[in-house]
N, CA, C and O atoms as a Tinker XYZ file with bonds, in Angstrom:
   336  protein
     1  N    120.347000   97.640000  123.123000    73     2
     2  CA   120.378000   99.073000  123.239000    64     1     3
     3  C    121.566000   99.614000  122.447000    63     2     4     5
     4  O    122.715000   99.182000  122.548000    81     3
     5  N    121.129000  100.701000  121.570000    73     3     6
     6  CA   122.293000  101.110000  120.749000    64     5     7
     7  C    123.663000  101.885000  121.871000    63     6     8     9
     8  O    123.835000  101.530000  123.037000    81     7
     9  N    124.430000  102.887000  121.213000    73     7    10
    10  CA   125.378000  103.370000  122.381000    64     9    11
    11  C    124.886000  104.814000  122.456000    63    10    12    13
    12  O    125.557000  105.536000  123.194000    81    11
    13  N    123.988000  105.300000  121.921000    73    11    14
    14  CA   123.924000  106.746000  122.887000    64    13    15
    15  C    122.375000  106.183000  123.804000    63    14    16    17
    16  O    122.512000  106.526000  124.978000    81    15
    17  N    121.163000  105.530000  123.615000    73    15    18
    18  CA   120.508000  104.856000  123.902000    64    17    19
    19  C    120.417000  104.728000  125.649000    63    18    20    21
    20  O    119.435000  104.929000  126.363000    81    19
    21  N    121.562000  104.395000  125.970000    73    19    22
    22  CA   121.695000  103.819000  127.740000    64    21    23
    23  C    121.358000  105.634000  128.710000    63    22    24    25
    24  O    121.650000  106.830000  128.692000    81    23
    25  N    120.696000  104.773000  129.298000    73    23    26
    26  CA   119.889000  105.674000  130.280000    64    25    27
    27  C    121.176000  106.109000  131.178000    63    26    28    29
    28  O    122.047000  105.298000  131.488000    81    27
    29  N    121.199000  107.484000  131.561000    73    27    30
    30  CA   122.276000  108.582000  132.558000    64    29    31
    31  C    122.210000  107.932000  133.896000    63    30    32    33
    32  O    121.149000  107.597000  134.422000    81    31
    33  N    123.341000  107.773000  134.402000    73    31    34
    34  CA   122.423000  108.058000  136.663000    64    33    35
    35  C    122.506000  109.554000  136.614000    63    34    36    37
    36  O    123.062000  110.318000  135.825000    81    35
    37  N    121.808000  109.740000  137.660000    73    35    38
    38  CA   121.998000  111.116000  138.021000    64    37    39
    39  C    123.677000  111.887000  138.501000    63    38    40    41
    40  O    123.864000  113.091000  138.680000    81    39
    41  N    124.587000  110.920000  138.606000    73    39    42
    42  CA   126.016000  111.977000  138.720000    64    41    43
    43  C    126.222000  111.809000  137.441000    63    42    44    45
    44  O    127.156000  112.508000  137.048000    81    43
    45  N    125.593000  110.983000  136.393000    73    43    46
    46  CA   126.534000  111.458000  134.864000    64    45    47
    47  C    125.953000  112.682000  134.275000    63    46    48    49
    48  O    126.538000  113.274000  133.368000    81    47
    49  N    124.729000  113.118000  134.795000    73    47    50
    50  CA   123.739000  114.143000  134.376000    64    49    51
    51  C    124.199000  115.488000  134.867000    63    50    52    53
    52  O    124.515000  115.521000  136.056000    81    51
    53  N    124.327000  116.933000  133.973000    73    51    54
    54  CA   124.996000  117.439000  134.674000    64    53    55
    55  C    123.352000  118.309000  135.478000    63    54    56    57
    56  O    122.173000  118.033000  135.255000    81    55
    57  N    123.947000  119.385000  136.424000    73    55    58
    58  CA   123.027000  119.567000  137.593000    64    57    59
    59  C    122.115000  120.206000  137.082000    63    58    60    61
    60  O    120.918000  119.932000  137.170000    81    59
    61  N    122.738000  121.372000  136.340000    73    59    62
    62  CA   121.458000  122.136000  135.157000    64    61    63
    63  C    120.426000  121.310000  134.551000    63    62    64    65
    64  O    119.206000  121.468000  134.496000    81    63
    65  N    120.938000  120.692000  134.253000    73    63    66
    66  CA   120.348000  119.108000  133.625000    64    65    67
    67  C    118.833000  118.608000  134.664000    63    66    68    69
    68  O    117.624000  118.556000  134.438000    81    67
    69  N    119.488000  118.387000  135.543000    73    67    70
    70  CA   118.360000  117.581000  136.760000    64    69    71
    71  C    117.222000  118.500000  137.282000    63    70    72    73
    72  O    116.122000  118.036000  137.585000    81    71
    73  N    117.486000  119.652000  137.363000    73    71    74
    74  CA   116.923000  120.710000  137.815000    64    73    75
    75  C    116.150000  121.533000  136.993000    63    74    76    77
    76  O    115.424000  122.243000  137.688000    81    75
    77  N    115.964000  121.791000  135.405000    73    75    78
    78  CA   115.515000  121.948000  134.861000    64    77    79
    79  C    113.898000  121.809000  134.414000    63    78    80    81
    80  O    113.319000  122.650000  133.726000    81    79
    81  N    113.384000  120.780000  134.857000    73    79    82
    82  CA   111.430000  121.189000  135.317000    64    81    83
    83  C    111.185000  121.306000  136.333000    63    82    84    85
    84  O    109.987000  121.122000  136.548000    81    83
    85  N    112.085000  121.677000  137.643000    73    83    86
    86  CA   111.762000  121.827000  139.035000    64    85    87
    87  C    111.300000  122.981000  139.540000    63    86    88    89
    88  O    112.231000  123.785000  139.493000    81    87
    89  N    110.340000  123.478000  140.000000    73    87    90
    90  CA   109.388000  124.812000  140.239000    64    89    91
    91  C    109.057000  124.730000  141.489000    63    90    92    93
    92  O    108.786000  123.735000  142.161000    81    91
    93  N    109.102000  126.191000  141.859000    73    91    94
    94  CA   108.698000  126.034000  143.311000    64    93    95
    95  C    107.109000  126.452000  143.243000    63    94    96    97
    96  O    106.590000  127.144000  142.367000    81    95
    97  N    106.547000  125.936000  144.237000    73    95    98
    98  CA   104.923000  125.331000  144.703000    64    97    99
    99  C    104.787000  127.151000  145.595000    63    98   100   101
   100  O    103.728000  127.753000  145.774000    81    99
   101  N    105.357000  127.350000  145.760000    73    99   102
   102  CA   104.820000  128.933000  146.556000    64   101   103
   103  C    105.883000  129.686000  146.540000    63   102   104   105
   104  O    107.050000  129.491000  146.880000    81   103
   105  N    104.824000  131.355000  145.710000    73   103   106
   106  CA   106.042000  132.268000  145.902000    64   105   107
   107  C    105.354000  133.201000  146.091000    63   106   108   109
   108  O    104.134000  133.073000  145.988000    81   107
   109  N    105.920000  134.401000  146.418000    73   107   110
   110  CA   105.086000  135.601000  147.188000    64   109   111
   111  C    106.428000  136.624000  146.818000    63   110   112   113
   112  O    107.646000  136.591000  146.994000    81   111
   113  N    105.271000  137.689000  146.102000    73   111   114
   114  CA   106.456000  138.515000  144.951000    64   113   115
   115  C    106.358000  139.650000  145.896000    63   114   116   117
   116  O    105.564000  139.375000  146.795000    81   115
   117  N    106.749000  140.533000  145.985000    73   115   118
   118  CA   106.420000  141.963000  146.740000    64   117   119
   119  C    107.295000  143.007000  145.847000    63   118   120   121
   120  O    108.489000  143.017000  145.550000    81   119
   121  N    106.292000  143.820000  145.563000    73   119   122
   122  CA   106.419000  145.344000  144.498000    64   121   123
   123  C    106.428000  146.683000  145.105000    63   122   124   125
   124  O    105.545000  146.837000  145.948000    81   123
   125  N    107.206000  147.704000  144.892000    73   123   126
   126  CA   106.613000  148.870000  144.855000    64   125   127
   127  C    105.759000  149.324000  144.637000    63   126   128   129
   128  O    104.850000  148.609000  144.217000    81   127
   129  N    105.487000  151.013000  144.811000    73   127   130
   130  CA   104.614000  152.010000  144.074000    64   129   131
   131  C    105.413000  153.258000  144.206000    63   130   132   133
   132  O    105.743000  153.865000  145.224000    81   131
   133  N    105.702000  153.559000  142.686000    73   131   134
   134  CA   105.957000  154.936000  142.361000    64   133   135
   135  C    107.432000  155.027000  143.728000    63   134   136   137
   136  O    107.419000  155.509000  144.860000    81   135
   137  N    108.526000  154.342000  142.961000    73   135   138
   138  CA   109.813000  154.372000  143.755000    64   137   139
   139  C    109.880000  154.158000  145.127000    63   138   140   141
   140  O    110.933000  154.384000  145.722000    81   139
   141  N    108.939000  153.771000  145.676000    73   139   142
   142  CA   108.983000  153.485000  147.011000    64   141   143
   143  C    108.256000  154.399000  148.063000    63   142   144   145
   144  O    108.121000  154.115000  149.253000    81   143
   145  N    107.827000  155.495000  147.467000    73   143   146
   146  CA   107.058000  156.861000  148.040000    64   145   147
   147  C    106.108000  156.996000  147.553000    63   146   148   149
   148  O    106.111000  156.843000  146.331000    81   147
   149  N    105.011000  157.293000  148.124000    73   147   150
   150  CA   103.340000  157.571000  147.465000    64   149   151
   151  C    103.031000  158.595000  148.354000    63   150   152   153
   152  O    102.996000  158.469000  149.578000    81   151
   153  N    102.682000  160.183000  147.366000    73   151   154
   154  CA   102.083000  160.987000  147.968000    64   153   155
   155  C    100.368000  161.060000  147.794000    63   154   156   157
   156  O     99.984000  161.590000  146.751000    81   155
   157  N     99.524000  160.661000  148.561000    73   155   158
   158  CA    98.405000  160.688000  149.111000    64   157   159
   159  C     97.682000  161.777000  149.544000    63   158   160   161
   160  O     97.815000  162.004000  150.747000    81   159
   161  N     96.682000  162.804000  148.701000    73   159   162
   162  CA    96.141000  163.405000  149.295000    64   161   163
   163  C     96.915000  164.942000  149.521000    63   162   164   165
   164  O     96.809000  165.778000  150.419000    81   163
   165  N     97.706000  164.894000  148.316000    73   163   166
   166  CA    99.064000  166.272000  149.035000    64   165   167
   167  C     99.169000  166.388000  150.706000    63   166   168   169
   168  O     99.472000  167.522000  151.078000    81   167
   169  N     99.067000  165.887000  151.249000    73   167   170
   170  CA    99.566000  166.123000  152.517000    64   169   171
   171  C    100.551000  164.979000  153.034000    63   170   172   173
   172  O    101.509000  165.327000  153.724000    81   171
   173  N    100.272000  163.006000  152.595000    73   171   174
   174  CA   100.538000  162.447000  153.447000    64   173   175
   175  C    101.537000  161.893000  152.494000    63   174   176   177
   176  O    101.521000  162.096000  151.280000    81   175
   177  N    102.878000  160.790000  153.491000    73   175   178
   178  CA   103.674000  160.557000  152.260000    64   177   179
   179  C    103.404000  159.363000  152.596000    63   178   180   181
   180  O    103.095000  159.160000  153.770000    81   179
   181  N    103.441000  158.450000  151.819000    73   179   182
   182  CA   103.180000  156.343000  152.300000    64   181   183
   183  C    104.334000  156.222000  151.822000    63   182   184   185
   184  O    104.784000  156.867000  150.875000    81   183
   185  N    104.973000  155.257000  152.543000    73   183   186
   186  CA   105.943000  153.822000  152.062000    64   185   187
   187  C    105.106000  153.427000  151.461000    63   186   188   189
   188  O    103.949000  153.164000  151.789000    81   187
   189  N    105.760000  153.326000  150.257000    73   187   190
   190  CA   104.773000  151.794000  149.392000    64   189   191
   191  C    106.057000  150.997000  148.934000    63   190   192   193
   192  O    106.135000  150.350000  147.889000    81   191
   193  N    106.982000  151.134000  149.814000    73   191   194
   194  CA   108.292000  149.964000  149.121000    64   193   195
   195  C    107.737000  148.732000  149.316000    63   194   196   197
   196  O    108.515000  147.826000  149.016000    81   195
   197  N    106.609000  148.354000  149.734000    73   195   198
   198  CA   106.159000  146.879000  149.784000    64   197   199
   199  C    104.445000  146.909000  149.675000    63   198   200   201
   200  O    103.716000  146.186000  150.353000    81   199
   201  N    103.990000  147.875000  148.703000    73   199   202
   202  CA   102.744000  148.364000  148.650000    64   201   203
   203  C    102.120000  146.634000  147.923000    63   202   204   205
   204  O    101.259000  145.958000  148.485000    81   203
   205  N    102.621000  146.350000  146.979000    73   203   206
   206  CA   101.932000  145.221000  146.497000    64   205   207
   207  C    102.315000  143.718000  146.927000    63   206   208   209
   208  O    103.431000  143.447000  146.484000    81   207
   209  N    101.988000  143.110000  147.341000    73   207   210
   210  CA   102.125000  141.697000  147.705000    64   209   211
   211  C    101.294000  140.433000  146.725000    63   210   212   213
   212  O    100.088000  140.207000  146.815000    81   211
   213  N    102.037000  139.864000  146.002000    73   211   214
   214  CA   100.996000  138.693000  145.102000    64   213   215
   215  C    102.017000  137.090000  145.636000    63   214   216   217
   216  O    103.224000  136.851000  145.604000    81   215
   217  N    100.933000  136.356000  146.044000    73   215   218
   218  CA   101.403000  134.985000  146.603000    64   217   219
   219  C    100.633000  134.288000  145.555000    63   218   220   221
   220  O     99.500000  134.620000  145.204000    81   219
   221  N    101.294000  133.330000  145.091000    73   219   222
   222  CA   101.061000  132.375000  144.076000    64   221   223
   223  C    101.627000  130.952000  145.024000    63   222   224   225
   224  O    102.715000  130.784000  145.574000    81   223
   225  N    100.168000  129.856000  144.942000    73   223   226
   226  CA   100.971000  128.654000  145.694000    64   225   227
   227  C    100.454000  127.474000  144.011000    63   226   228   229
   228  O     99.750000  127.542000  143.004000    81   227
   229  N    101.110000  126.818000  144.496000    73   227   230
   230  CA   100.476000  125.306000  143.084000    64   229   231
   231  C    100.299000  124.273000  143.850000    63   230   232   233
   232  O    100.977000  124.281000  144.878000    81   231
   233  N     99.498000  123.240000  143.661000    73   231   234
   234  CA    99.024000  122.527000  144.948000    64   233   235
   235  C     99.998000  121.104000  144.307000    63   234   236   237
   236  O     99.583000  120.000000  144.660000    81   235
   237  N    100.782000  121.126000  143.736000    73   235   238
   238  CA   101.487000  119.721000  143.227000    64   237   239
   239  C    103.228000  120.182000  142.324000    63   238   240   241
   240  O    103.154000  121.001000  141.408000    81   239
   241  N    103.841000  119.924000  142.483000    73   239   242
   242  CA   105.247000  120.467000  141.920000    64   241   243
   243  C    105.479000  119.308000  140.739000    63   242   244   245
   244  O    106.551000  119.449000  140.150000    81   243
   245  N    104.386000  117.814000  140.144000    73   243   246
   246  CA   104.579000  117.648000  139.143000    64   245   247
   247  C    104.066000  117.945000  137.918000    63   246   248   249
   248  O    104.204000  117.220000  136.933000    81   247
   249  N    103.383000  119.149000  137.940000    73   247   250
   250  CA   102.835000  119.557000  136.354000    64   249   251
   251  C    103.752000  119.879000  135.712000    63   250   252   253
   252  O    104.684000  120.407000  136.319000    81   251
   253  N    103.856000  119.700000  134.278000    73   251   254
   254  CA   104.517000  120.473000  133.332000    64   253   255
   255  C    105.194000  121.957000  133.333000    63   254   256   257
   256  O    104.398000  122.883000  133.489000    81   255
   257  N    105.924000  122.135000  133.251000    73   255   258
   258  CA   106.548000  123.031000  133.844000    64   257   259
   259  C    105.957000  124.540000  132.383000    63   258   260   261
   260  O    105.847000  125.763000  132.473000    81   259
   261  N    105.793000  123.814000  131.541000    73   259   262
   262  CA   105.540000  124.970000  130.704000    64   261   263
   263  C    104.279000  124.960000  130.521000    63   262   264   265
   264  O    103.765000  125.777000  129.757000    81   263
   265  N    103.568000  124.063000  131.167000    73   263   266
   266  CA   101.784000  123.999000  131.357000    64   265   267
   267  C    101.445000  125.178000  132.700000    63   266   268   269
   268  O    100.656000  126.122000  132.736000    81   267
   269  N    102.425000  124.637000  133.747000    73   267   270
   270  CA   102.390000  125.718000  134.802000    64   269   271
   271  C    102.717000  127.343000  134.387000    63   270   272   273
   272  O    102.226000  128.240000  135.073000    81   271
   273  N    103.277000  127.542000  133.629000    73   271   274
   274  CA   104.040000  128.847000  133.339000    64   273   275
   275  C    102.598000  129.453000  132.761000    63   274   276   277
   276  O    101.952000  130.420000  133.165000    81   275
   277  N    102.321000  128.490000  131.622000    73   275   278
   278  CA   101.080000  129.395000  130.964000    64   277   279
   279  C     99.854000  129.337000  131.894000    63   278   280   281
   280  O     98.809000  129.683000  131.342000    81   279
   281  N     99.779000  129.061000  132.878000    73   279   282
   282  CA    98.678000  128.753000  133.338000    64   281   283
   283  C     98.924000  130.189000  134.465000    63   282   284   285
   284  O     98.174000  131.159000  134.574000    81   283
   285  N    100.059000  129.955000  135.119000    73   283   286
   286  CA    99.831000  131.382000  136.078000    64   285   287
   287  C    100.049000  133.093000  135.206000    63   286   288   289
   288  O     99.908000  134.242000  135.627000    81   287
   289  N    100.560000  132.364000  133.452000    73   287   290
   290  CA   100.901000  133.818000  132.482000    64   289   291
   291  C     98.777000  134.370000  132.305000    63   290   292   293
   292  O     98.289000  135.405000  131.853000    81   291
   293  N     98.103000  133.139000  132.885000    73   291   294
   294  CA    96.883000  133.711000  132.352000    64   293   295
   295  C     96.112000  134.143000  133.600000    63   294   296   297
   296  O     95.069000  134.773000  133.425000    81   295
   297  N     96.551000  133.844000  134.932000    73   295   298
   298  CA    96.061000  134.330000  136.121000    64   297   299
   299  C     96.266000  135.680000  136.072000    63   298   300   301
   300  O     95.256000  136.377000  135.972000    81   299
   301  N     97.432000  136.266000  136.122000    73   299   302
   302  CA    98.262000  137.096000  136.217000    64   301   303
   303  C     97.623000  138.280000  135.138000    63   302   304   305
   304  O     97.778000  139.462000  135.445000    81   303
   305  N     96.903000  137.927000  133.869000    73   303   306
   306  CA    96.184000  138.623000  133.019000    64   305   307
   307  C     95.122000  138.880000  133.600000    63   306   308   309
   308  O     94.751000  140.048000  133.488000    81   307
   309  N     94.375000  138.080000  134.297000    73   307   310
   310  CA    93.256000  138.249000  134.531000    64   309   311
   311  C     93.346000  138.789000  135.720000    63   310   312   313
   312  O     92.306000  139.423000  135.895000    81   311
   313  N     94.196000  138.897000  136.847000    73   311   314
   314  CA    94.551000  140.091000  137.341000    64   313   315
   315  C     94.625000  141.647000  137.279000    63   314   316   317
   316  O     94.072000  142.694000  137.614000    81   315
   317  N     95.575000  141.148000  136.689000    73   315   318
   318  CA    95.675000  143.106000  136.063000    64   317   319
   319  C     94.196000  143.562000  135.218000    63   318   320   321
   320  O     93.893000  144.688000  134.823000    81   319
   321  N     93.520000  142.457000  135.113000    73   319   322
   322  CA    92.226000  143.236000  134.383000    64   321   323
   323  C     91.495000  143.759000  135.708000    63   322   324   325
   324  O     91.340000  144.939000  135.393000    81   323
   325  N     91.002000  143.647000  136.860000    73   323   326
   326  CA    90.736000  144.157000  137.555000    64   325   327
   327  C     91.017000  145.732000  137.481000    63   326   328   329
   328  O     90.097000  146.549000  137.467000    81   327
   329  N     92.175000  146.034000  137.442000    73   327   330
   330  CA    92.680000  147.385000  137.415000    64   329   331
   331  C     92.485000  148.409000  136.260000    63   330   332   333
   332  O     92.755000  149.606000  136.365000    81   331
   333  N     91.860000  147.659000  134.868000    73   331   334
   334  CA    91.906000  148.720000  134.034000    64   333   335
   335  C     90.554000  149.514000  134.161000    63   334   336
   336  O     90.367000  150.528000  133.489000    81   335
């Protein structure tokens, strides 16, 4: 084995280092609407400080981390198409 060659342990690695394809398996985003106030109907006022809720789970935390990214960048499209 040459000398840069030899494999790290994990304390020679720094932490940024180790942690770097690690993704979390479930997240649950919560959004506004229109600053936190939605007037409805001119009469009624809604909280919408937590009007939108999107939960995203991944059923395995070893995929590719930039396979995962594009994969929920195309859910997330096909989402918002609903709305147009």
């Amino acid at each position: 084995m040459e000398k840069g060659d030899e494999k790290k342990t994990a304390l020679e690695v720094p932490v940024q280092e180790q942690f770097k394809d690690i993704y979390p398996t479930r997240l649950k985003i919560i959004n506004k609407i229109n600053n936190g106030r939605t007037i409805i109907n001119d009469h009624i006022i809604v909280d919408s400080s937590e009007a939108i809720e999107i939960e995203i789970q991944i059923n395995d935390s070893r995929y590719d981390k930039k396979q995962v990214r594009e994969s929920i960048k195309i859910a997330c499209q096909k989402l918002v198409q609903y709305f147009d």
